[in-house]
DSSP file (Angstrom, degrees, kcal/mol; ACC not computed):
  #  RESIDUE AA STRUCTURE BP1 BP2  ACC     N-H-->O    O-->H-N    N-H-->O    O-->H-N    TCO  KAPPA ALPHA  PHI   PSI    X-CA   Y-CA   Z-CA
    1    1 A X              0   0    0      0, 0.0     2,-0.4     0, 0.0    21,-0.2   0.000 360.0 360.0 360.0 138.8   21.7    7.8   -9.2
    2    2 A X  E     -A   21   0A   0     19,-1.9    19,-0.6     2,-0.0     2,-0.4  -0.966 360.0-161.1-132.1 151.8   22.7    3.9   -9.2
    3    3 A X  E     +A   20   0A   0     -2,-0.4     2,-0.3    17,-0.2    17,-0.2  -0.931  12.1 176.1-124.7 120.9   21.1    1.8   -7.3
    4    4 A X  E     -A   19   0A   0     15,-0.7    15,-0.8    -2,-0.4     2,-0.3  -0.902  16.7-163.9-128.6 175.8   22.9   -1.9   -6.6
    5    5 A X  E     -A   18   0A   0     -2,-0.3     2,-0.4    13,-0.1    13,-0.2  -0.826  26.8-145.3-171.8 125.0   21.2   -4.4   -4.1
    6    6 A X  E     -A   17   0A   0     11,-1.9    11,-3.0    -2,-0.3     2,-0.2  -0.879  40.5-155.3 -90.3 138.2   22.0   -7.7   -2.0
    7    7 A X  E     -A   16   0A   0     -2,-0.4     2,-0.4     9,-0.2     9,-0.3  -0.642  19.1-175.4 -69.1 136.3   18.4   -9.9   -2.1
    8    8 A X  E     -A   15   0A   0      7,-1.4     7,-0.9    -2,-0.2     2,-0.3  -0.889  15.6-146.5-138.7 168.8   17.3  -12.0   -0.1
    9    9 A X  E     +A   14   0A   0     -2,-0.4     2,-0.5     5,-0.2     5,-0.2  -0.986  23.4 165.4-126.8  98.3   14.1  -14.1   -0.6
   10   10 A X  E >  S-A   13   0A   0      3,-2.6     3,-0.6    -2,-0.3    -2,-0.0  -0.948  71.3 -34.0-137.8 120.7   11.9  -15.1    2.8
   11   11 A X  T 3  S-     0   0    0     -2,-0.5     3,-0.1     1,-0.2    -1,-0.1   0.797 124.3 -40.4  27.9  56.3    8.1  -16.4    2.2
   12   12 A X  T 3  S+     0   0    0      1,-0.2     2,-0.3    58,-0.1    -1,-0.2   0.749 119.2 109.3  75.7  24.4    7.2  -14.4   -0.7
   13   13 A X  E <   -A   10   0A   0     -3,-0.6    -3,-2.6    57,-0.1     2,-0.9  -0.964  56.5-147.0-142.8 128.1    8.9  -11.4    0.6
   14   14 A X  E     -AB   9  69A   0     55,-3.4    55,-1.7    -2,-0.3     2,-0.4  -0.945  16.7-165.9-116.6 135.3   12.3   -9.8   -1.0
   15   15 A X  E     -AB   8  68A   0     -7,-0.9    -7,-1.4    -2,-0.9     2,-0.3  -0.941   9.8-179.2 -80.7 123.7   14.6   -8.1    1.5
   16   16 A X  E     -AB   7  67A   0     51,-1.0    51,-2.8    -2,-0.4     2,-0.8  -0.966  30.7-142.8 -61.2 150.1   16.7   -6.5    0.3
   17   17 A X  E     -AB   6  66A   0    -11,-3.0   -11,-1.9    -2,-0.3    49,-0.3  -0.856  33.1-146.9-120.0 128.7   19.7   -4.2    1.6
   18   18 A X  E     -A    5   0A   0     47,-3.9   -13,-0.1    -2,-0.8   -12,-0.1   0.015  16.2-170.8 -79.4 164.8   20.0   -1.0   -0.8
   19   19 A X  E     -A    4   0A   0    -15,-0.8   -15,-0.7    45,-0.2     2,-0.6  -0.280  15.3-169.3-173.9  95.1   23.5    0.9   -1.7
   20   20 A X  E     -AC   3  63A   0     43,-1.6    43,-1.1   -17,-0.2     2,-0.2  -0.904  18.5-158.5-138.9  93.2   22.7    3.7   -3.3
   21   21 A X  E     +AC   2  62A   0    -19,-0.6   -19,-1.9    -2,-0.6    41,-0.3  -0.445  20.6 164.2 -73.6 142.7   25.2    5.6   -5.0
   22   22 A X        -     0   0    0     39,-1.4    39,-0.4    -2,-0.2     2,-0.3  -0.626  15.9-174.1-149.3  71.2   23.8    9.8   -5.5
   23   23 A X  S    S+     0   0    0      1,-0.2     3,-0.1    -2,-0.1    37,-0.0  -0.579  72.5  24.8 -78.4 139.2   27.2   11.4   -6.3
   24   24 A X  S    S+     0   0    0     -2,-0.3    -1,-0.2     1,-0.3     2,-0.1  -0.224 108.9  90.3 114.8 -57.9   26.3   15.6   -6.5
   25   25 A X  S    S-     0   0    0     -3,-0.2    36,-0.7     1,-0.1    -1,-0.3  -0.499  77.3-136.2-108.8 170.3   23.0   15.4   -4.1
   26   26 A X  S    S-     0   0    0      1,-0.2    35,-0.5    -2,-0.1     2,-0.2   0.962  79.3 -24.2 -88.8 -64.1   22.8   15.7   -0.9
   27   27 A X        -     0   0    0     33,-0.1     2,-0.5    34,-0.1    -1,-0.2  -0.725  59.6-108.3-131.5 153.9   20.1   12.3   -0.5
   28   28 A X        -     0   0    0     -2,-0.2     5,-0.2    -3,-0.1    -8,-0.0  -0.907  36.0-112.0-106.9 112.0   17.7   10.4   -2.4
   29   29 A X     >  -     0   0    0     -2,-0.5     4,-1.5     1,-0.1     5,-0.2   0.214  16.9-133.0 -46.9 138.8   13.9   10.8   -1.5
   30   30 A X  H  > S+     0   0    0      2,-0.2     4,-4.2     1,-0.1     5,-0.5   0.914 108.8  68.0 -62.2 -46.6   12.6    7.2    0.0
   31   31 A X  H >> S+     0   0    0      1,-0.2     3,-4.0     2,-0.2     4,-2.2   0.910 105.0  39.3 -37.6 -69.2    9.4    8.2   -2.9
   32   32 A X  H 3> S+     0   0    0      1,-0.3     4,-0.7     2,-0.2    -1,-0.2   0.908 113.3  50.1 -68.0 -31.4   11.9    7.6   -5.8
   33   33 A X  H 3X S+     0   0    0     -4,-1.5     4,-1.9    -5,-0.2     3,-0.5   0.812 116.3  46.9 -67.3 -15.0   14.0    4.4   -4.4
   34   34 A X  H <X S+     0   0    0     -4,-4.2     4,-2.8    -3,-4.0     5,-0.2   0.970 114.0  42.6-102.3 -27.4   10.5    2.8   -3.8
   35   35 A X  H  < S+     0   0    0     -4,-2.2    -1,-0.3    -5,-0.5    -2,-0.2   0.654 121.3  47.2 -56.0  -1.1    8.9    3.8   -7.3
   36   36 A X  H >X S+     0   0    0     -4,-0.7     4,-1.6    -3,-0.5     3,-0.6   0.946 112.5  48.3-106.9 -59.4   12.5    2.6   -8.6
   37   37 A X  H 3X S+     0   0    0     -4,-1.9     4,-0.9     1,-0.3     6,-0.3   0.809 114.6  45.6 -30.5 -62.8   12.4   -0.5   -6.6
   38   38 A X  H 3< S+     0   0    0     -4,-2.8    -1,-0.3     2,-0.2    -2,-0.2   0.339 101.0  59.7 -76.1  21.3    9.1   -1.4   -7.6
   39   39 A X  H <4 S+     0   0    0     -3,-0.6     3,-0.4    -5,-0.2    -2,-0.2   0.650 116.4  44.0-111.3 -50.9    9.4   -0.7  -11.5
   40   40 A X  H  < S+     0   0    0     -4,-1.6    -2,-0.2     1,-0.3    -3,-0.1   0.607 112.6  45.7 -99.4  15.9   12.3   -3.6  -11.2
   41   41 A X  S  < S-     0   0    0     -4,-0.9    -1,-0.3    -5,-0.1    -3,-0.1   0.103 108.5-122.4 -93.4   4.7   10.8   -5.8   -9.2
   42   42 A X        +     0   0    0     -3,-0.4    -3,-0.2    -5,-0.2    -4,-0.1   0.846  43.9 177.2  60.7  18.7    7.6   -5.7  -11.1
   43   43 A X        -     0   0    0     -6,-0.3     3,-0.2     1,-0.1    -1,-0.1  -0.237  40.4-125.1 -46.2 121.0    5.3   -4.6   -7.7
   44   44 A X  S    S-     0   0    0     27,-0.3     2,-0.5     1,-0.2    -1,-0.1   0.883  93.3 -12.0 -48.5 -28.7    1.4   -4.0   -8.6
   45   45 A X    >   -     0   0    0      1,-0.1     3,-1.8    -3,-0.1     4,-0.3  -0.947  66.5-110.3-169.8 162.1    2.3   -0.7   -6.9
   46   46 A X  G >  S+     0   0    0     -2,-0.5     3,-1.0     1,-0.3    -1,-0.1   0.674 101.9  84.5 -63.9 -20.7    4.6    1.1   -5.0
   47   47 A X  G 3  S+     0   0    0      1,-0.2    -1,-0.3    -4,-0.1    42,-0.1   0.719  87.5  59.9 -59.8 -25.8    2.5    1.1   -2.2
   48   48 A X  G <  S+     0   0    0     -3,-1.8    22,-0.8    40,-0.1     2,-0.3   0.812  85.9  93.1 -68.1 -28.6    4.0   -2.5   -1.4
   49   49 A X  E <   -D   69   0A   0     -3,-1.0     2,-0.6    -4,-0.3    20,-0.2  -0.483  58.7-162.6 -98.5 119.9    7.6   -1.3   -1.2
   50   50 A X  E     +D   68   0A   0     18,-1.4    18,-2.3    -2,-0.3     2,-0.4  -0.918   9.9 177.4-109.0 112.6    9.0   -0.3    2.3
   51   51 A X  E     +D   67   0A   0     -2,-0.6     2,-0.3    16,-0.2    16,-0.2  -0.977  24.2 135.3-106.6 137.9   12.3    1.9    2.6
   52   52 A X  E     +D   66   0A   0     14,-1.7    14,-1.1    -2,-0.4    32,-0.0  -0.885  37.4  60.7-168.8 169.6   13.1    2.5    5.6
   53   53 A X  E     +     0   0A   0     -2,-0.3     2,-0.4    12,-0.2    14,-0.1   0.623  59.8 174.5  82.6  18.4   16.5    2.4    7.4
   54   54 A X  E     +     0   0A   0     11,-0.1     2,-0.3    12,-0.1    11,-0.2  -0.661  10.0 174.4 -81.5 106.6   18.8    5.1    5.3
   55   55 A X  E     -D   64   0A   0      9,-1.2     9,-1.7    -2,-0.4     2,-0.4  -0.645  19.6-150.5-167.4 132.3   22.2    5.9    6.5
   56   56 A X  E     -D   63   0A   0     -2,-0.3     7,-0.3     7,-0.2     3,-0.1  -0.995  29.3-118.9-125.7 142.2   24.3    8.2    4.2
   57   57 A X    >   -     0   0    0      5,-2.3     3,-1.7    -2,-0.4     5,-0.3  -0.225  42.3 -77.0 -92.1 155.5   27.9    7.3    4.6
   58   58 A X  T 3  S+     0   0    0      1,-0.2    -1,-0.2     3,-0.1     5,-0.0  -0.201 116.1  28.5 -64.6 139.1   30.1    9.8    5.8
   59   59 A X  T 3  S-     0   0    0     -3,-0.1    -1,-0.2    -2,-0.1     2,-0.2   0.093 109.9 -96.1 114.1 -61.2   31.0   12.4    2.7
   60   60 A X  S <  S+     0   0    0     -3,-1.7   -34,-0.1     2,-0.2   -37,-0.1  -0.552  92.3  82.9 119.7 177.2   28.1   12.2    0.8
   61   61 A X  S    S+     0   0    0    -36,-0.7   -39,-1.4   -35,-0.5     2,-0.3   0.492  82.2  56.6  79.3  -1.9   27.4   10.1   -2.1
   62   62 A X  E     +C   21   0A   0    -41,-0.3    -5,-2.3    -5,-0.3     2,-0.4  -0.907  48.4 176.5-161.8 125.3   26.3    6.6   -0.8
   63   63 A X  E     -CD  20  56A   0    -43,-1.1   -43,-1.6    -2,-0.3     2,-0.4  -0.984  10.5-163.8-126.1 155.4   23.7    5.7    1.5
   64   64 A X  E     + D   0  55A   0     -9,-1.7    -9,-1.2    -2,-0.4     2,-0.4  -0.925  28.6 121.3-129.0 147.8   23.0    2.2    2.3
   65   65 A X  E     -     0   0A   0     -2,-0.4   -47,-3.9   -11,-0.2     2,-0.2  -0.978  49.7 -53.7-175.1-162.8   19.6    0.9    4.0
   66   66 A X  E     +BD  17  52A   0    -14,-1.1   -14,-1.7    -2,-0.4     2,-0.4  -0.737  26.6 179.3 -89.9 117.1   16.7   -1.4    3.7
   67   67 A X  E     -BD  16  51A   0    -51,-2.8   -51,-1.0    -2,-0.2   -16,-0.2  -0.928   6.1-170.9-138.3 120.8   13.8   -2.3    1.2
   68   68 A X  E     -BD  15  50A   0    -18,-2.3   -18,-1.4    -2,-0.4     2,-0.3  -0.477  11.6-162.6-113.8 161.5   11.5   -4.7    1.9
   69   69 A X  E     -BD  14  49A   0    -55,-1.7   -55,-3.4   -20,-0.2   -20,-0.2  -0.912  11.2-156.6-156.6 110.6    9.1   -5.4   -1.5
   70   70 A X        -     0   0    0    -22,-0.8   -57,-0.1    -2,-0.3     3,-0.1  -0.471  17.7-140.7 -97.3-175.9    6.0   -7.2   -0.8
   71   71 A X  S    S+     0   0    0      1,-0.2   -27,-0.3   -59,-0.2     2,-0.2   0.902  85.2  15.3-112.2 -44.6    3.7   -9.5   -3.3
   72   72 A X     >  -     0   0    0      1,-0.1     4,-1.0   -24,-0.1    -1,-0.2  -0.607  69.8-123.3-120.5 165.8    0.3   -8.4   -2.0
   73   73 A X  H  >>S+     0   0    0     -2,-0.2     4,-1.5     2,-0.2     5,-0.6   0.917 113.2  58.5 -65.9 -57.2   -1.2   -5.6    0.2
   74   74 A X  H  >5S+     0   0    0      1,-0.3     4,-0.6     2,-0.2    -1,-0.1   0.663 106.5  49.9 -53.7 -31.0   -2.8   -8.0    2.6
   75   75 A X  H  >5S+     0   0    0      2,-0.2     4,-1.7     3,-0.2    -1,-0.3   0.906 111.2  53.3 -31.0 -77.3    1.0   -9.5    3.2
   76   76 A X  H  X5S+     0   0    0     -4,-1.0     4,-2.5     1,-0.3     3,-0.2   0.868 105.0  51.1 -28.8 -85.3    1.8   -5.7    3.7
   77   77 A X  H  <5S+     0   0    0     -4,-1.5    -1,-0.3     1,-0.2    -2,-0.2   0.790 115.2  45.6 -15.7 -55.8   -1.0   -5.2    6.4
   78   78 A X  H  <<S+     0   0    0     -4,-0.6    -1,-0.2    -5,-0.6    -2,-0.2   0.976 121.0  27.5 -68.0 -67.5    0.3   -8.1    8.3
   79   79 A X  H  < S+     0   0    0     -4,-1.7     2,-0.3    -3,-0.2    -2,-0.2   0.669  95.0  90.8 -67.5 -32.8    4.0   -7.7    8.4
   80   80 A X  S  < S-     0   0    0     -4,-2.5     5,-0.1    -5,-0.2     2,-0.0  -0.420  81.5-117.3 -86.1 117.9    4.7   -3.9    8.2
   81   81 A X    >>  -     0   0    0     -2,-0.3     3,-1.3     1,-0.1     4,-0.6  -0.534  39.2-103.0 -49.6 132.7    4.9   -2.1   11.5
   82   82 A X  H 3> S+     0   0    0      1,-0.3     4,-2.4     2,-0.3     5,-0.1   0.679 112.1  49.7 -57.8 -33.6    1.9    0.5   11.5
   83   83 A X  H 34 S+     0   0    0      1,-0.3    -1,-0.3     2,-0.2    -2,-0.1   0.142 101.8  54.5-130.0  63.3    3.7    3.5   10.9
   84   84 A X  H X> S+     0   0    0     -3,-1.3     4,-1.6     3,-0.1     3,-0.9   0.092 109.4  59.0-111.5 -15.4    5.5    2.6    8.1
   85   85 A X  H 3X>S+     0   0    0     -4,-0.6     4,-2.2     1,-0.2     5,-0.9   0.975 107.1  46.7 -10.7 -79.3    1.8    1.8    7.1
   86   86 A X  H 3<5S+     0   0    0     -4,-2.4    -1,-0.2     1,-0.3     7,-0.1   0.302 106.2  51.0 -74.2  14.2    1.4    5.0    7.7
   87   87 A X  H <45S+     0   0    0     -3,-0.9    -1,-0.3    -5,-0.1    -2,-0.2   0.834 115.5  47.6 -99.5 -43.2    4.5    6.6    5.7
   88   88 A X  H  <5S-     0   0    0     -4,-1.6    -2,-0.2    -3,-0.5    -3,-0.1   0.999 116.0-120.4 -51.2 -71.3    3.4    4.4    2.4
   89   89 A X  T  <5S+     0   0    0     -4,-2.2    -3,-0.2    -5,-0.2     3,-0.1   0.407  83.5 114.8 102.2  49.6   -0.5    5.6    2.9
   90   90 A X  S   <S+     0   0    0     -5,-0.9     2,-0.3     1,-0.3    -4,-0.2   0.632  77.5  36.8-102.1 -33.0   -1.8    2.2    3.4
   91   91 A X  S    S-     0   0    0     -9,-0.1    -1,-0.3    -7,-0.1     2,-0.3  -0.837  80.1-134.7-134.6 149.8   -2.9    2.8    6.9
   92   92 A X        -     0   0    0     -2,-0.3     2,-0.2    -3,-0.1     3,-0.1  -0.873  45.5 -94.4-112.8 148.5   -4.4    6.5    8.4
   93   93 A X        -     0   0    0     -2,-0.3   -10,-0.0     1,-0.1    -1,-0.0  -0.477  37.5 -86.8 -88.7 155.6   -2.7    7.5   11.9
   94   94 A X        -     0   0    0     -2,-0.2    -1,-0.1     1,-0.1     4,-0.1   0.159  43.8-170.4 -61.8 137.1   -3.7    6.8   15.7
   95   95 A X        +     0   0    0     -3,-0.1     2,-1.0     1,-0.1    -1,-0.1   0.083  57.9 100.6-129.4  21.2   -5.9   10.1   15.6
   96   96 A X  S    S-     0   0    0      2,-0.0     5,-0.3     4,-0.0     4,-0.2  -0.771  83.1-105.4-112.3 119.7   -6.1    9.3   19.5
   97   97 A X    >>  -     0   0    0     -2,-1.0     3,-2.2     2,-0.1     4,-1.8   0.211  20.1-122.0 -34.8 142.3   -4.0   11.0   22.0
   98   98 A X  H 3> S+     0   0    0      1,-0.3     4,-3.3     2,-0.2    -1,-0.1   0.839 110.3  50.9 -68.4 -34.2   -1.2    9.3   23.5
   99   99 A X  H 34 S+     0   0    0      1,-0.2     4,-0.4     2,-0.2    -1,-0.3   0.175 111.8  46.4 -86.1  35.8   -2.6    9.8   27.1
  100  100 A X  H <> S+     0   0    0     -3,-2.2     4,-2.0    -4,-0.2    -2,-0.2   0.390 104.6  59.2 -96.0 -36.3   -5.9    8.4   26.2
  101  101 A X  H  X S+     0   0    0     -4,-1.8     4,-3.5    -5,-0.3    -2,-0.2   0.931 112.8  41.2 -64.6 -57.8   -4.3    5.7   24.6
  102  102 A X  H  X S+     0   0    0     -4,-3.3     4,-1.4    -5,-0.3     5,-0.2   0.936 112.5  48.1 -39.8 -59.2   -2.7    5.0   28.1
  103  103 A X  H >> S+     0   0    0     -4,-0.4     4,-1.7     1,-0.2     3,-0.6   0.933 105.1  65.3 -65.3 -47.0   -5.3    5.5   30.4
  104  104 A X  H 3X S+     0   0    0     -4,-2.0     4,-2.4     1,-0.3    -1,-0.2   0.913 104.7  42.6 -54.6 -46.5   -7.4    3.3   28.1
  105  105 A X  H 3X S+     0   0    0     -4,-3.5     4,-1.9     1,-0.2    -1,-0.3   0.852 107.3  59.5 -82.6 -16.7   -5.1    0.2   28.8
  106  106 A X  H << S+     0   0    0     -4,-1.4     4,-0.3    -3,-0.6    -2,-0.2   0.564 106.4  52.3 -54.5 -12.4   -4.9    0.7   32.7
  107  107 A X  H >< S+     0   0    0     -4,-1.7     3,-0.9    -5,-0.2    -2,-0.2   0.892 104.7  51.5 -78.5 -41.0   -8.3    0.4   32.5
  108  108 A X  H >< S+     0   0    0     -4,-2.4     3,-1.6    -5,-0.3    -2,-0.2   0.963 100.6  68.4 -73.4 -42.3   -8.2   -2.9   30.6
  109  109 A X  T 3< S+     0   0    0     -4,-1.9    -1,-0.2     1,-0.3    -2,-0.1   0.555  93.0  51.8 -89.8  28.1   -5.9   -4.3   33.0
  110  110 A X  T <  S+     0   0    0     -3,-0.9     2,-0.3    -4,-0.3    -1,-0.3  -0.073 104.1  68.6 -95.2  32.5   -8.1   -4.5   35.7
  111  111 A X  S <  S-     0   0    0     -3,-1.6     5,-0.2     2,-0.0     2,-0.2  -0.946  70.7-144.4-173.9 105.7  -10.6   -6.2   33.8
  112  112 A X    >   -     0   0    0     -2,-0.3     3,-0.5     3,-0.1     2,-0.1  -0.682  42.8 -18.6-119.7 179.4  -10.5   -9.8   32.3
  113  113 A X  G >  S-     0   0    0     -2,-0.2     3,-1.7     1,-0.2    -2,-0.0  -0.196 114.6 -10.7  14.0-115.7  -11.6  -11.6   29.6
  114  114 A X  G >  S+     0   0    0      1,-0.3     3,-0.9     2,-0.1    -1,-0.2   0.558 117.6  80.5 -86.5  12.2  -14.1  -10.8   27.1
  115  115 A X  G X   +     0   0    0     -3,-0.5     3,-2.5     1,-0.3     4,-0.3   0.873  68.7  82.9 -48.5 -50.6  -15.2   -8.0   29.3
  116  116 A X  G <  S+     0   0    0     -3,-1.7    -1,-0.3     1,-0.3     7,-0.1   0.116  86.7  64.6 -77.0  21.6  -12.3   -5.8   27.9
  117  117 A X  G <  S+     0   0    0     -3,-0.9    -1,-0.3     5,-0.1     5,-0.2   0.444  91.7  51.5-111.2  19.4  -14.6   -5.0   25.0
  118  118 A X  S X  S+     0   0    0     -3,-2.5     3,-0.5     3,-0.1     2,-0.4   0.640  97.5  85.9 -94.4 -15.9  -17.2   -3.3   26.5
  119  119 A X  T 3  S-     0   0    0     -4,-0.3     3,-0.3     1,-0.3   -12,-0.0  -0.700 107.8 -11.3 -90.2 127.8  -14.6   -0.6   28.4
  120  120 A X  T 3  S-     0   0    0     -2,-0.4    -1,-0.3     1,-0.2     3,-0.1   0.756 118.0 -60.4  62.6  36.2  -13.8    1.9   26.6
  121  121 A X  S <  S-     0   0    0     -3,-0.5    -1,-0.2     1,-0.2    -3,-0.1   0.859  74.1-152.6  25.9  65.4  -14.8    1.3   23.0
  122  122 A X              0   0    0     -3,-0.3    -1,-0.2     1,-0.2    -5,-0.1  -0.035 360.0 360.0 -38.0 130.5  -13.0   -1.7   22.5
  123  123 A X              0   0    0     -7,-0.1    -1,-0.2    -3,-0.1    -6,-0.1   0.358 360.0 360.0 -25.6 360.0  -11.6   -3.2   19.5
């Protein structure tokens, strides 16, 4: 597997957009580009590293996508949409059902200001 990669550099955060040659296999697992990704970026762990986006070109043998490489966890937490949280295993998933989830925010919007944390167990 070879790995090449355009960088970019935005507030302590490298983007990067992956091209990832795998002539022979079918794919490469997101696990091994982000341990691979972090080992040359130097990352305190691999838990920092977001792949996401993966497109294997028609044929086989190349996929191209996205790896975002953060400096801290707390960074992570902020930027990373919650379930790529939860695909790293930074973050544990919505363990509430989706229509509960619903009903629970028609409820909040009948209801204003600091009220909407007594309804429903609020945040």
């Amino acid at each position: 597997m070879e790995l090449s990669l355009t960088e970019h550099v935005a507030s302590g955060l490298f983007v990067q957009v992956l091209d990832v040659l795998h002539p022979g296999r079918a794919n490469v697992p997101k696990t091994e580009l982000r341990s691979r990704l972090a080992k040359m970026y130097g990352a305190k762990d691999d838990k920092l590293v977001s792949v996401f986006g993966l497109r294997t070109q028609f044929g086989g043998g190349k996929s191209t996508g996205f790896g975002l490489i953060y400096d801290s966890l707390e960074s992570f937490k902020k930027f990373e949409p919650h379930y790529r949280q939860v695909r790293n295993g930074v973050a544990e998933p919505i363990s509430k059902s989706r229509k509960q989830r619903k009903e629970r925010k028609n409820r909040l919007k009948k209801i204003r200001g600091t009220k909407k944390s007594k309804i429903g167990g609020g945040k």
